[in-house]
C-alpha positions in Angstrom: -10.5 12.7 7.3 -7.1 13.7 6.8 -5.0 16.5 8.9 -2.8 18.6 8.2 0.2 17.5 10.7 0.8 20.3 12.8 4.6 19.6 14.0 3.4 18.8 17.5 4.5 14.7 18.2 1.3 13.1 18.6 0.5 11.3 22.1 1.2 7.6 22.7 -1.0 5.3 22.2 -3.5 4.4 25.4 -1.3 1.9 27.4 1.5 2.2 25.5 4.4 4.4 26.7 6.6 6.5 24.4 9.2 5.3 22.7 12.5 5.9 24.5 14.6 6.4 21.3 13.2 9.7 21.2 15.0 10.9 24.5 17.9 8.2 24.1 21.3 9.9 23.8 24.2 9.3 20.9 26.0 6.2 22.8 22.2 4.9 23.9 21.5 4.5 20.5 24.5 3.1 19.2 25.5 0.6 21.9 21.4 -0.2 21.9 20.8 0.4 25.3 17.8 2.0 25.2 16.6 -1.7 24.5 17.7 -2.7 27.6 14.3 -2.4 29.6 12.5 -4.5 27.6 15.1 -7.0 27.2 15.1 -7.3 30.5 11.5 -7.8 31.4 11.5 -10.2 28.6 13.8 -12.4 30.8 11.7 -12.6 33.9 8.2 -13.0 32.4 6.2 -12.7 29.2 6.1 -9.6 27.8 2.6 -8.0 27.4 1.5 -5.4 24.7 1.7 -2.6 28.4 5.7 -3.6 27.9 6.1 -2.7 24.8 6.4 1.3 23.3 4.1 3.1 20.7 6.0 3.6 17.2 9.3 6.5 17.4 7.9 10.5 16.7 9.7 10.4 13.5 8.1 6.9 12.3 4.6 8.2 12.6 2.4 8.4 9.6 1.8 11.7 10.3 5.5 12.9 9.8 6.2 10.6 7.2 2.9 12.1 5.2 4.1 15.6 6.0 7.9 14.8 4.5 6.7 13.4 1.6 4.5 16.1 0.2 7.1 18.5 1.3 9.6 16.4 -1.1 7.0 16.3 -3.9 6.5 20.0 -3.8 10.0 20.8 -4.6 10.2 17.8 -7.0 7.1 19.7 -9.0 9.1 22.8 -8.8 11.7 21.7 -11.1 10.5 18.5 -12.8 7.6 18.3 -15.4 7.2 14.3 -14.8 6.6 13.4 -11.1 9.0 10.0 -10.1 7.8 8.6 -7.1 11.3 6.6 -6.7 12.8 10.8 -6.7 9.9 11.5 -4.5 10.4 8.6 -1.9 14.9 9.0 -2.0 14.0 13.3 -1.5 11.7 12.8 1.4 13.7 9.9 3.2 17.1 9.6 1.5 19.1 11.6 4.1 19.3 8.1 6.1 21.8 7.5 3.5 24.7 9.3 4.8 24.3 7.9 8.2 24.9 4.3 6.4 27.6 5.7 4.9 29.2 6.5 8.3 28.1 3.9 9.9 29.1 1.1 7.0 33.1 2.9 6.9 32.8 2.2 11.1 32.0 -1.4 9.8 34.4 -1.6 7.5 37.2 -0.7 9.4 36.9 -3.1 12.4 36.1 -6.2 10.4 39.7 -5.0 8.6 40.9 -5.1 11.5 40.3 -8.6 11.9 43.3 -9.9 10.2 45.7 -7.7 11.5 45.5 -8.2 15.3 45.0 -11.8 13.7 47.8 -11.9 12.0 49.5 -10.8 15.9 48.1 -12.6 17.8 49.3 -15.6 15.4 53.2 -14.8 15.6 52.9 -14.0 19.0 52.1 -17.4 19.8 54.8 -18.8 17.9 57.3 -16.6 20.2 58.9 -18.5 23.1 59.2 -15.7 25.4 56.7 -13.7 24.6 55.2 -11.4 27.1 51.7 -12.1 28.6 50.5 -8.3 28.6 51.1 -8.2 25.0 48.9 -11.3 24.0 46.2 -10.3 26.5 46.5 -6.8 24.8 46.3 -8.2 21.4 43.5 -10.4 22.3 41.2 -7.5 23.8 41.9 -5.2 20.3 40.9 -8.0 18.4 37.4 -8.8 21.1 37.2 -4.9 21.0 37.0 -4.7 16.7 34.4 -7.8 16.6 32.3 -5.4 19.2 32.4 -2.6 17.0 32.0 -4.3 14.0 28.6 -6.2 15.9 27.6 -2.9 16.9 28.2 -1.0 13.7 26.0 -3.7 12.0 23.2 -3.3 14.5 23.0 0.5 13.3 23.3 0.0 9.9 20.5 -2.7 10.4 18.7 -0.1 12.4 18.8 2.7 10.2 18.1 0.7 6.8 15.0 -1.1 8.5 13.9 2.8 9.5 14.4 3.7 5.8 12.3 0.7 5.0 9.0 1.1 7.1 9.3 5.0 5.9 9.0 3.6 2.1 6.8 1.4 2.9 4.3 3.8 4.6 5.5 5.8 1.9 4.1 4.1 -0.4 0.7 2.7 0.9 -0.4 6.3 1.3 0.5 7.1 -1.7 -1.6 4.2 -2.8 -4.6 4.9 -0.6 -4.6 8.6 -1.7 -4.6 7.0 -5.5 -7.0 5.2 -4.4 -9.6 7.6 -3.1 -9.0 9.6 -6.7 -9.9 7.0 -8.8 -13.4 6.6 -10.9 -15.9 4.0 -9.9 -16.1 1.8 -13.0 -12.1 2.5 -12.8 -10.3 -1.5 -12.7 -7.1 0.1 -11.5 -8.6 -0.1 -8.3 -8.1 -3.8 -8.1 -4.2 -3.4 -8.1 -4.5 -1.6 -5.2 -4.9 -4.5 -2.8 -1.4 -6.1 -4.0 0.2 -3.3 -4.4 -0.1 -2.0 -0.4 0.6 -6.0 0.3 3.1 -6.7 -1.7 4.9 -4.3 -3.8 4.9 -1.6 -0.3 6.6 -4.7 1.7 9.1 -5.2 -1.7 10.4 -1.1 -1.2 10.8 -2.2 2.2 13.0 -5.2 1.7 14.7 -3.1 -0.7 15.8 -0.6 1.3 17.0 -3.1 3.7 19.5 -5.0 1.4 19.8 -3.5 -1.8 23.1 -2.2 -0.4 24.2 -5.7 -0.3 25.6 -6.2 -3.9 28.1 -3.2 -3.0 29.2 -4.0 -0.1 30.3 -7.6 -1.5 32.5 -5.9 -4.0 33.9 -3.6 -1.4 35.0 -6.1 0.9 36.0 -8.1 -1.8 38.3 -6.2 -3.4 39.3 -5.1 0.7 40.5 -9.1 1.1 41.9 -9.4 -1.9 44.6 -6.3 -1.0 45.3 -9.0 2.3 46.2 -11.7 0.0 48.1 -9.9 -2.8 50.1 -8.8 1.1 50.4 -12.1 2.5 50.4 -14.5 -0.3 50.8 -12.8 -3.6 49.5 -11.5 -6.7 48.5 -14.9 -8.1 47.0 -16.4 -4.9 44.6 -13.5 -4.9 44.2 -13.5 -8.8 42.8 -17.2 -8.1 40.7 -16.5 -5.2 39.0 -13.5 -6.7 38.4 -14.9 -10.0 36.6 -17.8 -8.1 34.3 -15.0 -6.5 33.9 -13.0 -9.7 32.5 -16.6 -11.6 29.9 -17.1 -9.1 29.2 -13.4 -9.5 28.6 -14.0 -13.1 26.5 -16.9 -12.3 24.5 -14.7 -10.0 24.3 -12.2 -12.6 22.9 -14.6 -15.4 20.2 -16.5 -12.9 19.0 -13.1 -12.2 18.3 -12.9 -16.0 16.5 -15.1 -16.2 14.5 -15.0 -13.4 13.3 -11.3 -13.7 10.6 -12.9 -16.6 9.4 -14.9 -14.0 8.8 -12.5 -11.4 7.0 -10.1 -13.6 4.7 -12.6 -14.5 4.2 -14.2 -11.1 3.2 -10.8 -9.9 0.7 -10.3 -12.8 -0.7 -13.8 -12.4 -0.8 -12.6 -8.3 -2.8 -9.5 -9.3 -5.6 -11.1 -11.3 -5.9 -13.9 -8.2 -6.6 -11.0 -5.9 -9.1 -9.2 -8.3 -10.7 -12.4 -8.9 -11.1 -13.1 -5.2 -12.3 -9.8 -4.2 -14.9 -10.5 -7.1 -15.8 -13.6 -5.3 -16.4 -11.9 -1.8 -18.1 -9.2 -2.7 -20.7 -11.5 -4.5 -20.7 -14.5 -2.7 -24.2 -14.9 -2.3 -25.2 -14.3 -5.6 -22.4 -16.7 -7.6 -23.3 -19.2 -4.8 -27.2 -18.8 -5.6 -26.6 -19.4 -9.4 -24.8 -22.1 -9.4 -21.3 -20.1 -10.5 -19.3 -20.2 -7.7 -17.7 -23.9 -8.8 -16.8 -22.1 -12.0 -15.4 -19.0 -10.5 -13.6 -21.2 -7.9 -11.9 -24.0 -10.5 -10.4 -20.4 -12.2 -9.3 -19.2 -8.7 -7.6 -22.8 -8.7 -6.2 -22.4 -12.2 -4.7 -19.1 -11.7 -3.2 -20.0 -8.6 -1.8 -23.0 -10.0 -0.3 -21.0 -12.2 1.4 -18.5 -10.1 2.7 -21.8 -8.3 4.0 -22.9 -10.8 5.9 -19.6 -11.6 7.0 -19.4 -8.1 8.3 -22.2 -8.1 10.6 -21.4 -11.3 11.5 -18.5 -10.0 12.8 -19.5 -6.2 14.5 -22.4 -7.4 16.7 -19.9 -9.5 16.6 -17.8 -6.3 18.1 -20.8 -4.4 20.5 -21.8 -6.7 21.5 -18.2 -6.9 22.1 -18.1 -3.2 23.5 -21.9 -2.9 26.5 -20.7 -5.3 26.8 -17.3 -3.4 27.3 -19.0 0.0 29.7 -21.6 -1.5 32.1 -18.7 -3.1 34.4 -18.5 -0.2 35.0 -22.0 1.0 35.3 -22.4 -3.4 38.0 -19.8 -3.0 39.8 -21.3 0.2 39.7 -24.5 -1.6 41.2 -22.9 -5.0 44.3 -21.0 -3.2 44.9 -24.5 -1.0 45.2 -26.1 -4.8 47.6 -23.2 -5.7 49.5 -23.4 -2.7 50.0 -27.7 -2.9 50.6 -27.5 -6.8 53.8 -24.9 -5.5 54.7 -27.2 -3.1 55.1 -24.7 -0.6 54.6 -25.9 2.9 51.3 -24.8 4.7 51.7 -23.8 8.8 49.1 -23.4 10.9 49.5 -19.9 11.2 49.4 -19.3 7.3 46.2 -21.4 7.0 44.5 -20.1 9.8 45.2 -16.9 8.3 44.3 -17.1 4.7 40.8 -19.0 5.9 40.3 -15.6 8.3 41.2 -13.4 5.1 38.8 -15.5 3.0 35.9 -15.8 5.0 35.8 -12.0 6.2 33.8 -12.4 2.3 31.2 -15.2 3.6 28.6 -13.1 5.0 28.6 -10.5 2.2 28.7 -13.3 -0.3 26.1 -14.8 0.8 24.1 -11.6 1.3 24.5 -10.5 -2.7 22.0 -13.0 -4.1 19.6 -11.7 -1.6 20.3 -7.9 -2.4 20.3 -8.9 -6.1 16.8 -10.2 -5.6 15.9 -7.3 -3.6 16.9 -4.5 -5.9 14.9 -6.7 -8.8 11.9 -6.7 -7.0 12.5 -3.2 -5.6 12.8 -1.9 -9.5 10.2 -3.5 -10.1 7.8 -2.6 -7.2 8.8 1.1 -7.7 7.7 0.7 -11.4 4.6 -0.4 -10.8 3.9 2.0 -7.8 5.1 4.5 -10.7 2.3 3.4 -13.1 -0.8 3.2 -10.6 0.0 7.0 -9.1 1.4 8.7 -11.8 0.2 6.9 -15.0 0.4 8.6 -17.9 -0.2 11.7 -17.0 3.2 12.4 -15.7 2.2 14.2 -13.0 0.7 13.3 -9.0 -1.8 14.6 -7.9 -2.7 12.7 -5.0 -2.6 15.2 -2.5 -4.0 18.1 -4.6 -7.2 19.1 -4.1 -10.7 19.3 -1.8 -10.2 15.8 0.8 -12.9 13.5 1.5 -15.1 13.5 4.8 -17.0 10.7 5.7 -17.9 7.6 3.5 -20.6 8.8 1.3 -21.4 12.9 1.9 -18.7 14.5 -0.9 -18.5 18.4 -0.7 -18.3 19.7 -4.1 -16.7 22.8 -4.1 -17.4 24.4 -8.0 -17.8 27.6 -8.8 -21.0 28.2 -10.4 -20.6 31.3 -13.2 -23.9 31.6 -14.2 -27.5 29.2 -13.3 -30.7 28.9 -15.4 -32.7 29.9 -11.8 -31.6 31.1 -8.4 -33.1 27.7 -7.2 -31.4 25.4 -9.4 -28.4 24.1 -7.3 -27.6 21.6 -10.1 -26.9 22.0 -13.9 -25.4 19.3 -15.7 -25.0 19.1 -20.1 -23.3 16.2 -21.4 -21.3 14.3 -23.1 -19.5 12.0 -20.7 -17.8 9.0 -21.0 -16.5 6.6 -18.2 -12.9 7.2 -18.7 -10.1 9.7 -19.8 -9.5 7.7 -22.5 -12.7 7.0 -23.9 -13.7 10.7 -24.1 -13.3 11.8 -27.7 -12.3 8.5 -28.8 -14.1 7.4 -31.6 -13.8 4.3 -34.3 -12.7 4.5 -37.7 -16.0 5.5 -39.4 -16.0 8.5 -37.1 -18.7 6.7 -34.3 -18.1 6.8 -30.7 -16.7 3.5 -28.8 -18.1 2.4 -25.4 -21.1 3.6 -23.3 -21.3 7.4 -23.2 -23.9 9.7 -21.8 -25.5 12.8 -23.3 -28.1 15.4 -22.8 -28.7 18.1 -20.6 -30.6 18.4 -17.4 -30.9 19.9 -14.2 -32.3 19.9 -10.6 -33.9 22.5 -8.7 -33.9 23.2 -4.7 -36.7 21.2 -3.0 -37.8 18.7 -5.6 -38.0 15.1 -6.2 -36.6 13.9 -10.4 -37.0 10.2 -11.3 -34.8 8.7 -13.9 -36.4 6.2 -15.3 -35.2 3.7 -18.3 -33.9 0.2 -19.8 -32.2 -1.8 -18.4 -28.0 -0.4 -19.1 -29.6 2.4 -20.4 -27.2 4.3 -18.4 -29.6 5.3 -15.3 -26.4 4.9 -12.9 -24.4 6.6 -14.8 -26.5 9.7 -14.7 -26.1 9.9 -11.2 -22.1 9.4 -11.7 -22.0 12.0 -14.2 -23.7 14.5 -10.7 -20.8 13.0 -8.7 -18.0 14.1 -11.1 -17.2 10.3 -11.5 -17.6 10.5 -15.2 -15.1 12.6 -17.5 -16.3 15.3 -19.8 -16.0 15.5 -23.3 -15.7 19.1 -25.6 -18.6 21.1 -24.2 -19.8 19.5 -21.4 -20.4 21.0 -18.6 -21.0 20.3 -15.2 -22.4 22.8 -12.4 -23.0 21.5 -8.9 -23.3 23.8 -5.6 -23.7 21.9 -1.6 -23.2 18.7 0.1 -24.3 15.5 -1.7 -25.0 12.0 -0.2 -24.7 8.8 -2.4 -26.5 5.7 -2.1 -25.3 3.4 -4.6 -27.1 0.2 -5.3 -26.1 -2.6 -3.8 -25.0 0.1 -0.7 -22.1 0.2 0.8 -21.9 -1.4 3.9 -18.7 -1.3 6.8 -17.6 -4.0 9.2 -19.0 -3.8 12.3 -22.2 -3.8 14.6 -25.2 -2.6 13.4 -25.4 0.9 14.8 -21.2 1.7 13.7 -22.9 0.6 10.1 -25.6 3.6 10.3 -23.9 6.3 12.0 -20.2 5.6 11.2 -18.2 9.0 11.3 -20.7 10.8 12.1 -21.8 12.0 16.1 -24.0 9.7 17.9 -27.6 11.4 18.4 -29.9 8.8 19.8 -33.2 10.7 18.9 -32.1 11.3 15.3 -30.5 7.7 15.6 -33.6 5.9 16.6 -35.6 8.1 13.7 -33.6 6.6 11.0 -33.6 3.4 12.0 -37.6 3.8 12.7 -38.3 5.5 8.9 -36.2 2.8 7.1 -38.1 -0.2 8.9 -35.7 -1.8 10.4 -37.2 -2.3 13.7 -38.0 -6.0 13.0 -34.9 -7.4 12.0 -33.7 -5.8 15.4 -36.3 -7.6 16.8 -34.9 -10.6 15.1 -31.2 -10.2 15.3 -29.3 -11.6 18.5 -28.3 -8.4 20.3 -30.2 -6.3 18.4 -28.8 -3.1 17.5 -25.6 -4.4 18.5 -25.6 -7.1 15.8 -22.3 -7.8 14.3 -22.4 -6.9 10.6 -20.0 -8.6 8.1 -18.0 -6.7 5.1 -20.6 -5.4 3.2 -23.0 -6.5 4.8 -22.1 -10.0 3.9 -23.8 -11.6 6.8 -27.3 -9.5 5.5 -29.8 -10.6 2.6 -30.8 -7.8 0.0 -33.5 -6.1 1.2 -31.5 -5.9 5.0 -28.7 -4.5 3.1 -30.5 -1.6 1.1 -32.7 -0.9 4.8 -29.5 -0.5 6.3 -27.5 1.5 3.5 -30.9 4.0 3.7 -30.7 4.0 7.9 -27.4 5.7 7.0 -28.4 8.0 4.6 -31.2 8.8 6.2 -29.3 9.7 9.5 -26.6 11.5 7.9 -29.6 13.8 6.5 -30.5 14.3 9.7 -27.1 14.6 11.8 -25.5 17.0 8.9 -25.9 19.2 6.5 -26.7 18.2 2.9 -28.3 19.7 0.3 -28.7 17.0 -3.1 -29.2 13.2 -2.5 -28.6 10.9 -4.9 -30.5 7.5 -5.2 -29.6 4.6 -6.7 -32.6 2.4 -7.2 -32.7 1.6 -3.7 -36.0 0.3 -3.2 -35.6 -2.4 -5.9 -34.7 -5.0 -3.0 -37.2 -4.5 -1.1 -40.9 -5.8 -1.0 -44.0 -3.6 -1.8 -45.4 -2.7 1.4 -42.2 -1.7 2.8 -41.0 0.2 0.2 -44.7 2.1 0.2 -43.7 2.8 4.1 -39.8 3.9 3.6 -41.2 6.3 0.6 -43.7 7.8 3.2 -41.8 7.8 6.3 -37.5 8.6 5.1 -37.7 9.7 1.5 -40.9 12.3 2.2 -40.9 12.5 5.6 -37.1 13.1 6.0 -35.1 13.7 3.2 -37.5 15.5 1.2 -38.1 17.7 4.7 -36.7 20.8 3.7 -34.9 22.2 0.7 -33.2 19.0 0.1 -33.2 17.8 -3.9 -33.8 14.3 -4.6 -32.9 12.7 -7.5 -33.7 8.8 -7.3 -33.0 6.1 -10.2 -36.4 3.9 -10.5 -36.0 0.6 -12.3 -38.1 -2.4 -10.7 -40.0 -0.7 -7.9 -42.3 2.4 -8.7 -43.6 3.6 -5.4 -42.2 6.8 -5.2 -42.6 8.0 -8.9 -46.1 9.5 -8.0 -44.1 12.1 -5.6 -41.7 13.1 -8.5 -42.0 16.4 -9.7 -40.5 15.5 -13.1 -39.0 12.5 -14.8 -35.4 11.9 -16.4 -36.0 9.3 -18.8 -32.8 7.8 -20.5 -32.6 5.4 -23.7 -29.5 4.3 -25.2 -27.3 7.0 -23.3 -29.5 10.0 -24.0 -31.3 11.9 -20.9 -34.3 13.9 -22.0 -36.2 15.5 -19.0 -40.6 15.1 -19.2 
């Protein structure tokens, strides 16, 4: 469940102190030594998790949630469309300033370079010079390269911060998304790569896409040095060397942005197509499909090699002619020089290869900034299209929240009901997405599945829905959950807590008894109960540890009818350990065998579930047991729900 953050800075983690940068002072922080500690233990032993610090106050997920819907707030204020890149530079961009200040510091002692340099140069070429002077000289220039070390270390520092805060940014952004979307929605498979890959991508971005601009700057910074100490030509030649790799730089990146656009769609229909895989291994590996499924995994991937491949070889190239611009340069004045015939000292050459390589770092860091701010753009796009979409608007964090797994409170205001007891009235038509509802073909039919009639479900009684197979059974019970959208004149009236099972159930990693009570408190009487009513006291019999059994993802490590059994422990112990009012069933007995599901429908579904003024209503398509105890039957055909 999500909190609102409540200002307070949350306590550390258990064995993990708090992080001293929170109490560290202006010249702790710059001169790093703050780090000191841990630096030091690191010397004398192995450091152990105990050593280390929980994350800084204003790096928890909790502040970082609470700036970012403050940001988006005042974005929606004046904005119409929602830009998560505004969103993301409002909420965190005040880092910016700091690397301003921090990146002049920089740049001023690494300027400095040349000119005590420069000095230190002619006063070795004094016969009587004095020693205080050169030691003097010598301590400016060790003094600068501190600076310039320790300016670099902040302005490291406070990028990396800027990253991680996009990058947490972002996945909750995703995972709010996320929680919002449909079930039969297929944006959900993006999700995956996008908090793996395209979060990471905002973070590398905010870490170097300064890069490019600080090449230029201290480019056109040395080339002022050599117009002073060798000329207008000298420098013309040197620069122009830097500006062709530039250009080079410029056109690789071209041609490489195809490349990475489709290595990332190739990389997103991998990970769909694995998650396929996983969450049916069983089945594809019963039928005989899991060759097939893997020699396309193999395909695709080969693909995206193949891409990859393209595209960091023009990376590399990129980069090899970035890091070869200054000694290309040195090499290009030396020319100059020789073809004037002017005669080369130590002091001069030693002096135009310090002026020329102050540019080598930066140099070589463009490509990588380049390649940054591409992927960066290209990220934030994408993050762009999954939250916002087309809507323009995001509304990720408007809203009722979700508690617990599978118990959603609907909170709708009911204007007017049939009966005082009916706590559910629903009237079609519904469709399973946005935009299939009103869509229709060019003879004026409807295209895709969608779901009409009217029905509704009283306090205390048990409705079967009965029909075909993809008559659209499940998607009568969607269309209770809200997961379907409405057309013109449908309508859709719901009142209380509902619990979900879907079919094949939902099942979370972890021991047996985390998979049936999950969020909610541990009862042992009520615990016991559920697990007694849906039969699973011989598979913990059978399991090694019993209750304590270790249970896969999704119950991968189960077989059907363990799954369903254990899917229905929850629901049943969530009826008894909370408050809800309407369960929904999705054929849940259809992996089980005859006698067992007889015993579940007389010991959790009437016994339990039904105790009360709970409403039932429970897809039947293979197994029957329970359609005796139905009050009335919801029979759908081709999309249409008639009640009988």
């Amino acid at each position: 469940r999500h909190e609102q953050p409540t200002g307070r800075r949350s306590a550390p983690r258990r064995g993990m102190a708090a992080h001293p940068w929170d109490s560290a002072s202006w010249p702790s922080r710059f001169w790093l030594l703050w780090l000191w500690p841990v630096l030091l233990r690191g010397s004398r032993r192995p450091l152990q998790e105990s050593d280390l610090y929980d994350l800084p106050a204003h790096l928890s997920a909790e502040r970082i949630d609470a700036q970012q819907r403050r940001a988006l707030g005042k974005q929606k204020d004046g904005r119409r469309t929602t830009s998560v890149a505004r969103v993301l530079l409002r909420a965190f961009g005040w880092r910016y300033p700091i690397v301003f200040v921090v990146f002049s510091l920089w740049l001023s002692s690494l300027m400095l370079v040349p000119v005590f340099a420069d000095k230190l140069l002619a006063w070795l070429e004094l016969e009587d010079s004095g020693t205080v002077v050169g030691l003097a000289l010598a301590a400016a220039l060790v003094l600068s390269y501190l600076v310039n070390c320790n300016a670099a270390c902040q302005w490291y520092q406070q990028t990396t911060q800027l990253g991680y805060e996009f990058r947490v940014a972002a996945a909750l952004l995703v995972f709010r998304r996320v929680l919002r979307l449909r079930v039969q929605d297929v944006a959900k498979e993006r999700a995956l790569n996008l908090v793996q890959v395209d979060a990471e991508r905002l973070y590398i971005f905010a870490q170097l896409s300064h890069l490019p601009g600080v090449a230029i700057v201290v480019v056109l910074a040395t080339s002022g040095y050599l117009v002073h100490y060798e000329g207008a030509d000298v420098a013309l030649v040197a620069i122009s060397v830097v500006f062709g790799t530039v250009a080079l730089q410029a056109l690789l990146t071209r041609v490489s942005g195809p490349a990475r656009r489709k290595m990332q769609q190739l990389a997103d229909q991998r990970v769909g197509l694995l998650a396929q895989i996983l969450d049916s291994f069983r089945v594809l590996k019963m039928y005989g499909w899991l060759p097939a499924l893997a020699g396309r995994l193999r395909e695709v991937r080969r693909d995206e090699l193949r891409q990859a491949a393209w595209y960091l070889a023009l990376r590399a190239f990129s980069s090899a002619a970035s890091y070869s611009s200054p000694m290309l340069s040195m090499v290009a004045v030396l020319a100059v020089l020789h073809s004037r015939g002017e005669r080369l000292s130590a002091h001069r050459a030693f002096l135009i290869y310090t002026v020329v390589g102050l540019v080598r770092a930066p140099l070589g860091g463009m490509a990588i900034g380049v390649s940054a701010i591409i992927d960066g753009v290209a990220a934030a796009r994408r993050l762009q299209a999954f939250v916002v979409g087309s809507s323009g608007t995001a509304d990720v964090f408007e809203g009722h929240d979700t508690e617990g797994t599978d118990c959603v409170k609907v909170a709708i205001e009911i204007e007017s009901t049939p009966s005082p007891r009916t706590c559910l009235h629903v009237l079609g038509p519904f469709a399973h997405s946005r935009e299939m509802a009103g869509l229709h073909d060019k003879r004026g039919g409807p295209q895709g599945f969608k779901l009409s009639g009217e029905f509704d479900l009283k306090l205390g009684e048990l409705v079967a829905v009965t029909g075909c197979v993809a008559s659209g059974k499940s998607s009568t019970l969607l269309s209770v959950l809200g997961e379907m959208s409405a057309e013109l004149g449908a309508t859709h009236r719901l009142q209380g807590n509902v619990a979900y099972l879907a079919q094949p159930p939902w099942i979370r990693s972890g021991t047996v008894r985390q998979a049936v009570i999950q969020d909610l408190p541990f009862n042992e009487a009520q615990y016991w109960r559920a697990m007694k009513a849906a039969q699973l006291f011989p598979d913990l019999a059978a399991w090694a540890g019993g209750d304590a059994a270790f249970v896969g993802g999704r119950g991968l490590t189960l077989s059907g009818g363990q799954r369903a059994r254990l899917g229905l422990a929850h629901l049943v112990y969530r009826c008894l350990a909370s408050h809800v009012d309407i369960v929904l069933l999705d054929d849940c007995l259809s992996a089980v065998d005859v006698h067992v599901a007889e015993a579940i429908v007389e010991e959790a579904l009437l016994g339990i579930v039904l105790d009360g003024q709970r409403s039932v209503m429970m897809v039947m398509n293979s197994n029957f047991v329970a359609l005796p105890a139905a009050s009335r039957v919801l029979a759908v055909e081709d999309g249409q729900v008639s009640s009988h």
